[in-house]
Structure formats: C-alpha cells, structure tokens
Kinemage of the C-alpha trace (Angstrom):
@kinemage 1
@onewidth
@group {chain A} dominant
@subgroup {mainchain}
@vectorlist {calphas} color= white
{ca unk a 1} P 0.000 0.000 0.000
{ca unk a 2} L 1.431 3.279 -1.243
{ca unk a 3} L 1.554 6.441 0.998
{ca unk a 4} L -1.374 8.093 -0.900
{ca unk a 5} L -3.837 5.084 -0.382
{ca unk a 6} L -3.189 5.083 3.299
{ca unk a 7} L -4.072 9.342 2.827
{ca unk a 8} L -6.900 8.726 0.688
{ca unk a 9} L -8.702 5.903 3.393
{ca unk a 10} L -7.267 8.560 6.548
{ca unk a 11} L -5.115 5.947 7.657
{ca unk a 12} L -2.346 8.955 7.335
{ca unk a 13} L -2.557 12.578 7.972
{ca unk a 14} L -0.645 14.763 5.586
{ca unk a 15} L 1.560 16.977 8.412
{ca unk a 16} L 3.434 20.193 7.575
{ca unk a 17} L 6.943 19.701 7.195
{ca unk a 18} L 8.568 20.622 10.174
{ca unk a 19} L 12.822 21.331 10.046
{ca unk a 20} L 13.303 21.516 13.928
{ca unk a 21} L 11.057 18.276 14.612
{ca unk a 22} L 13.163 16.529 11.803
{ca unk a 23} L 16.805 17.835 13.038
{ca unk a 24} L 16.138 16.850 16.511
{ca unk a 25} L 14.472 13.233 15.517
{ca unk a 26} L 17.995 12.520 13.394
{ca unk a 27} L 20.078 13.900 16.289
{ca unk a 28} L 18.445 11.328 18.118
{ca unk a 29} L 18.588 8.550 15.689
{ca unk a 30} L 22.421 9.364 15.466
{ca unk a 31} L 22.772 9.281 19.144
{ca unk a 32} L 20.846 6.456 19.393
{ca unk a 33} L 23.569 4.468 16.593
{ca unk a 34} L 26.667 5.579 18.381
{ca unk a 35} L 25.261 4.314 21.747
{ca unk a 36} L 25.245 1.040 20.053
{ca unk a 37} L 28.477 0.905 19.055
{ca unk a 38} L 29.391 0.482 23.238
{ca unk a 39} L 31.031 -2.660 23.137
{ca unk a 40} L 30.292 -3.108 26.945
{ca unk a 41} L 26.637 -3.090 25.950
{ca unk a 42} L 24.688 -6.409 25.739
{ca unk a 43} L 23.524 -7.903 21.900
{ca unk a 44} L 20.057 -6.740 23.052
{ca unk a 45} L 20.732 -3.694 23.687
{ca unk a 46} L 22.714 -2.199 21.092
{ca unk a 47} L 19.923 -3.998 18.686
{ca unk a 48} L 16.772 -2.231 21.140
{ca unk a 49} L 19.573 1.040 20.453
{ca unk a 50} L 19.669 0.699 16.910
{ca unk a 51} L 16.675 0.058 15.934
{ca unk a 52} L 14.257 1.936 18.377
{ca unk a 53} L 13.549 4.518 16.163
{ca unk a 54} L 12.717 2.332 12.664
C-alpha cells in the first residue's frame, strides 16, 4: 500500500513539514547508533539502540 492510499482511506494525515522536529528526531537517531556501538553493551541492547527509532 502506497503512501497516498493510506491518505486517501485517513489511515495517514498529511503533516506540515517541520525542520526543527526533523533535526532533533535525526540527532536522536544518530545518538541512538553511536550508543550502540558500546562494546560493553549487551547484543540486546545495542539492537533495542539501533533500531528503536525504525
């Protein structure tokens, strides 16, 4: 299913674009990547790091 069915059946809601929500979100995600890179950090959670945001 294709981003414009899910808009035209309002399972989505077209949002404004917004540059601060987006810079602080990949701040995040990038923070979020290095953390698990710790090699002290257990298999589960550099995986619950790395992918917490997908």
């Amino acid at each position: 299913m294709t981003l414009e069915n899910l808009l035209k059946i309002k399972q989505l809601k077209n949002e404004a674009a917004d540059k601060r929500e987006f810079e602080r979100l990949l701040k995040s995600a990038v923070d979020r990547l290095n953390d698990a890179e710790n090699k002290t950090l257990s298999y589960s959670s550099k995986f619950d790091l790395a992918v917490d945001h997908f």
